[in-house]
C-alpha positions in Angstrom: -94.4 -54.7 157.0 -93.7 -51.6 159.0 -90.9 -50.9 157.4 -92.7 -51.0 154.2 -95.5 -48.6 154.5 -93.2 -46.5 155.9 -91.6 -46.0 152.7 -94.5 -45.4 150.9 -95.6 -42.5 149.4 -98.8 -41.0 147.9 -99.5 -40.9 144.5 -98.0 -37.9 142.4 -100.6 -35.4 141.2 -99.7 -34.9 137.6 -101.1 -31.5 135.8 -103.0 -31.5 132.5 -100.0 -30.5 130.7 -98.0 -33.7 131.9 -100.7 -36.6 131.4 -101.0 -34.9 127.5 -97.2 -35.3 127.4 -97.2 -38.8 128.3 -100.1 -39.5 126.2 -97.8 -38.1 123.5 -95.0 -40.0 123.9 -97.2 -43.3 124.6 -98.7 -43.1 120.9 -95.1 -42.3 119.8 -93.7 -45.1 121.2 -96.4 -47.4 120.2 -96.1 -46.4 116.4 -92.2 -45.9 116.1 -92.1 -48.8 118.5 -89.4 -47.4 120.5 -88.4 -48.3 124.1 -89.6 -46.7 126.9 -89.0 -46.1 130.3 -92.1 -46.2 131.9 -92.8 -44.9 135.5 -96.1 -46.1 137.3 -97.7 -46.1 141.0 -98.5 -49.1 142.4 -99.2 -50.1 146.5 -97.3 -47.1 147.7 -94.5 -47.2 145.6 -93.5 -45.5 142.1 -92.1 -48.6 139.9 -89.7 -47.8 136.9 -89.4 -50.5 133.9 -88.6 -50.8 130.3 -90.2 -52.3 127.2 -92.5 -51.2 125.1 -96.2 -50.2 124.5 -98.5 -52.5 122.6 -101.3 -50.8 122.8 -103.5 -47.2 124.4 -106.7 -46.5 124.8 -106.9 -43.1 126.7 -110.8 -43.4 126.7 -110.8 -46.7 128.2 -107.9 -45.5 130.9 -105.6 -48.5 129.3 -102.5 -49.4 127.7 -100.4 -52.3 127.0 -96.9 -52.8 127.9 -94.3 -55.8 127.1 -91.6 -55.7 129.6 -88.2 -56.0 128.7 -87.0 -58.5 131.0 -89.8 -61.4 131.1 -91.3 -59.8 127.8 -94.8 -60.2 129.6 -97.7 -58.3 128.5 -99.0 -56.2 131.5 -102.5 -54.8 131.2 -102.3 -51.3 133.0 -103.9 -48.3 133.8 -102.8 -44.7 132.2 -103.9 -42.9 135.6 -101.2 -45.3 137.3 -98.7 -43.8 135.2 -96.1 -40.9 136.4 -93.7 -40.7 134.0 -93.2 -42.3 130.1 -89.9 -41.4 128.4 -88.6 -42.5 125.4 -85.5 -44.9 126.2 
């Protein structure tokens, strides 16, 4: 366990600019339903998978996202997010 919160790291602070770009190329995704490579924050760690989004709601601070390998639906949160990119 030592070992593991020494590899953590804080949470990247994204600018304006770069949360409106992934909001972008969320709603892209979603209605071109394209692949993405989506990179999120989550106990310490920044966590890189693929799939695609189901669903965004920026209000609401969610989106849906089927993974590519288990083709699960995952419930998450757009402030967890550090990096969307189309695949």
């Amino acid at each position: 366990e030592m070992i593991n919160k020494q590899l953590e790291v804080n949470q990247p602070v994204l600018t304006e600019e770069q949360m409106e770009q992934m909001n972008f190329t969320l709603i892209e995704a979603l209605h071109t339903n394209k692949q993405v490579y989506l990179t999120y924050y989550k106990r310490g760690q920044c966590i890189t998978e693929t799939g695609f989004i189901q669903f965004v709601d920026s209000l609401g601070d969610v989106f849906i996202f089927i993974d590519e390998v288990f083709e699960l639906k995952n419930k998450m949160r757009l402030s967890e997010l550090v990096d969307v990119r189309l695949a």
